[in-house]
C-alpha positions in Angstrom: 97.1 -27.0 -8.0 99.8 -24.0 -8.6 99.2 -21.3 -10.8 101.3 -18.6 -11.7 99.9 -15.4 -12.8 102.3 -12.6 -13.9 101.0 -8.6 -14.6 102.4 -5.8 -16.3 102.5 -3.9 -13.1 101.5 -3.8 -9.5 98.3 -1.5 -10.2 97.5 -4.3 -12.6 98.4 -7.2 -10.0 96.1 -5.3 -7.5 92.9 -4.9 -10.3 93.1 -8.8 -11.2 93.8 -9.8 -7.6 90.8 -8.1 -6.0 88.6 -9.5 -8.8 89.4 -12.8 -7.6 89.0 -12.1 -3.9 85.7 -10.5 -4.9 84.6 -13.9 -6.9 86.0 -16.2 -4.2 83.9 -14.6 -1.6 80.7 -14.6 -3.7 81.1 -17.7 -4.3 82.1 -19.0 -0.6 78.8 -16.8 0.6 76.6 -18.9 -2.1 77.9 -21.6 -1.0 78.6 -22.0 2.6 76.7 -18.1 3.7 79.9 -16.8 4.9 83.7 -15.8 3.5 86.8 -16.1 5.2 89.7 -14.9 4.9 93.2 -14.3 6.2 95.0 -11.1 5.5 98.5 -10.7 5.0 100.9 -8.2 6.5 103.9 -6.0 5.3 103.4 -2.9 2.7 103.0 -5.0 -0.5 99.2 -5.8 0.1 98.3 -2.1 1.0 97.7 -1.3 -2.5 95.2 -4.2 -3.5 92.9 -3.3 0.5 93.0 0.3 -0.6 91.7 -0.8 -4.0 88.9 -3.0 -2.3 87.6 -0.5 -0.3 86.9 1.4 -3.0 84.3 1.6 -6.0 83.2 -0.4 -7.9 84.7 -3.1 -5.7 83.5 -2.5 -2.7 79.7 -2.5 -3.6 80.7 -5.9 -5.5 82.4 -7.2 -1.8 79.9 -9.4 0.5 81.3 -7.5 3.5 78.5 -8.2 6.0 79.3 -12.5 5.1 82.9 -11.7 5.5 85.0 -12.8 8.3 88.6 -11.3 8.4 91.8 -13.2 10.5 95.6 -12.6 10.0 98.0 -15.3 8.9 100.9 -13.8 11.4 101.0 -10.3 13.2 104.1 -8.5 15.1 104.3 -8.8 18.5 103.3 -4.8 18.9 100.3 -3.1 20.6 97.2 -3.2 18.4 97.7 1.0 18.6 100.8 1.2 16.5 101.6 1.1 12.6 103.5 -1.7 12.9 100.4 -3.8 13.8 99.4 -5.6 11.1 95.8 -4.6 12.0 96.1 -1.0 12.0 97.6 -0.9 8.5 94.6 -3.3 7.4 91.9 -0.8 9.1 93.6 2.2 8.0 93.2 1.1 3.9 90.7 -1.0 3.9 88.5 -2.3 7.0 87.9 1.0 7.9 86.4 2.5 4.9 83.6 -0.9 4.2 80.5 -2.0 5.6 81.7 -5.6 7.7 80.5 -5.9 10.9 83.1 -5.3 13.7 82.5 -8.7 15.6 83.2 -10.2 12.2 87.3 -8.7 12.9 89.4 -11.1 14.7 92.2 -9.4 15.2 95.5 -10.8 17.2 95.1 -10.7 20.7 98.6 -8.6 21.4 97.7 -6.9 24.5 98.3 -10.6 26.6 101.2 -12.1 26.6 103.2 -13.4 24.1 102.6 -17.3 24.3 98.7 -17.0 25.8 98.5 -14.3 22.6 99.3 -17.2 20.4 97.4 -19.7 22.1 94.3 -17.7 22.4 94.3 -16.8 18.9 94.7 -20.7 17.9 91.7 -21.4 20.3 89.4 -18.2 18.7 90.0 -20.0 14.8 89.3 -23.6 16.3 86.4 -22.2 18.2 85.5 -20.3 15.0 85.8 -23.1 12.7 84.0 -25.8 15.3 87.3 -27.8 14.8 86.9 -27.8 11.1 89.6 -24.8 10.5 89.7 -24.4 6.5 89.8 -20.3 5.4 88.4 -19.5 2.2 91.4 -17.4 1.2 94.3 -16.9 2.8 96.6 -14.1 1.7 100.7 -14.5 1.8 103.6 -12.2 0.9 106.9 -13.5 0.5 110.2 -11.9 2.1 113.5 -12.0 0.3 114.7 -14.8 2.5 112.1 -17.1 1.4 109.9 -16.3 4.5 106.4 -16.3 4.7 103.3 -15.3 7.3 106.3 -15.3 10.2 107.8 -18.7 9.1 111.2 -17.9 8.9 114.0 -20.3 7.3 115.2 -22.3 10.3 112.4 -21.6 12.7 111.2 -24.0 15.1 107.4 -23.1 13.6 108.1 -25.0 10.1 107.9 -28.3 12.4 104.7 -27.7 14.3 102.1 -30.1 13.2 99.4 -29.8 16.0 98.9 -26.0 16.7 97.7 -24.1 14.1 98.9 -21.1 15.8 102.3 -20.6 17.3 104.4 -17.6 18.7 107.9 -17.5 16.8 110.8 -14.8 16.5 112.3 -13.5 13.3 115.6 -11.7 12.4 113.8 -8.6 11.8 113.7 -5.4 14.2 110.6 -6.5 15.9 111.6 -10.2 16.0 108.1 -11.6 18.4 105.8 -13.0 16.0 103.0 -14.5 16.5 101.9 -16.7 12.7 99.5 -19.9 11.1 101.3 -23.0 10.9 101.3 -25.0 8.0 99.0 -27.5 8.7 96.2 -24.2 9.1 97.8 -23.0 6.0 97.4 -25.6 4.4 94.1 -26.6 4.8 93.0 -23.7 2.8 90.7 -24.3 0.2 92.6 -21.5 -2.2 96.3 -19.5 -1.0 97.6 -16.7 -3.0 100.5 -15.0 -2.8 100.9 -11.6 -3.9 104.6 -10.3 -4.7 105.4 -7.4 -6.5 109.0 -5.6 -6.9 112.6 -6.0 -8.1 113.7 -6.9 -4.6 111.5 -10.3 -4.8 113.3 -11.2 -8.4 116.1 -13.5 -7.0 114.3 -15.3 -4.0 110.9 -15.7 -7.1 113.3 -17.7 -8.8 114.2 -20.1 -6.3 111.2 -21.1 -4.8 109.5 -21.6 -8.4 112.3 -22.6 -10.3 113.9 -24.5 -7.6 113.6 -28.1 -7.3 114.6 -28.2 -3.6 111.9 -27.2 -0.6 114.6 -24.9 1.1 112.7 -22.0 1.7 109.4 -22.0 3.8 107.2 -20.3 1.2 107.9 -23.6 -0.7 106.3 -25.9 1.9 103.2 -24.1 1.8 101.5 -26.6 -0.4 97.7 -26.5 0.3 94.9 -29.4 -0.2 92.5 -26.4 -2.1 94.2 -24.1 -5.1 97.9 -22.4 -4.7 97.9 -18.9 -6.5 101.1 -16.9 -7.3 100.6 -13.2 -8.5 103.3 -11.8 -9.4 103.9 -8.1 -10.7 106.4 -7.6 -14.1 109.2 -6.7 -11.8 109.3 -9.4 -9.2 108.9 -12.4 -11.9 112.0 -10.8 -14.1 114.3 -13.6 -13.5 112.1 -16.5 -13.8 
């Protein structure tokens, strides 16, 4: 099921979209005893993990049930700010009460491939073969991208590793991202977009009848959420 949620602005995107993390998690805890959830990368979610870190939501956050992964991380040592990690601990991981063993961050101090590979083996292991996330979060880039599946990319074909090393036209083109088949397994996906710059692509993949960019093949067995700010649902 898709669901398209547009807000006045980003502060109000942020506000509605850590209520519903905060919701899914109680629920998930009262359910199963433990959340979990895949963070997503880029500057547009720093807002909302800044926002969850502090009051009232972080009192209202099962932190100590929580279990954190990322859908896709840079190819970069886990000491720089262009690790999806650090920018994640710096707004919000940092500043809550979740265990540290309940972090899994990328493994990007081995090599790229084994990175990849051990990182599929720690959410297999995790998951006891069973990998379905709670939540996972997703930005979209203006080429349709999303995690680090890039238009073209060998990685929208995997169907048997849920975690593959890839490359993207970017400046630091190793990636290391989910597949869909972990992606889609989710029990709820939301993407978060907010901006003027995300007005054409928006219109595309939701308007569009055509599956031509990868954030359309991200169809998920559990509940597909698009929030969208004011700005980046202009054109729609």
């Amino acid at each position: 099921m898709k669901n398209v949620k547009v807000f006045e602005d980003t502060a109000k995107l942020n506000q509605e979209a850590a209520e519903f993390i905060i919701a899914t998690a109680n629920k998930a805890v009262n359910v199963y005893g433990r959340f979990t959830i895949a963070l997503c990368g880029g500057s547009t979610p720093k807002g909302l993990y800044e926002l969850l870190a502090s009051e009232p939501y972080r009192s209202a956050m099962p932190w100590e049930e929580t279990f954190v992964f990322w859908g896709d991380e840079r190819y970069v040592t886990a000491a720089t700010d262009d690790y999806n990690g650090t920018l994640a601990t710096k707004a919000m991981l940092g500043h809550v009460p979740i265990p540290e063993p309940n972090i899994y961050p990328v493994p990007t101090h081995l090599p790229l491939a084994e990175a990849a590979d051990a990182y599929d083996k720690e959410i297999d292991s995790f998951f006891e073969g069973e990998a379905v996330f709670d939540l996972i979060l997703l930005g979209v880039g203006e080429d349709g991208h999303t995690a680090s599946l890039f238009p073209n990319s060998e990685a929208l074909n995997e169907q048997d590793k849920i975690v593959v090393a890839t490359t993207a036209p970017h400046k630091i083109a190793e990636r290391i991202t989910f597949t869909y088949p972990l992606i889609n397994a989710a029990d709820n996906v939301m993407f978060i977009v907010a901006g003027n710059s995300k007005a054409d692509i928006m219109k595309e993949i939701l308007n569009g009848e055509a599956e031509k960019y990868p954030a359309q093949l991200v169809q998920p067995e559990g509940n597909l959420y698009w929030y969208l700010d004011r700005a980046a649902a202009s054109k729609l």
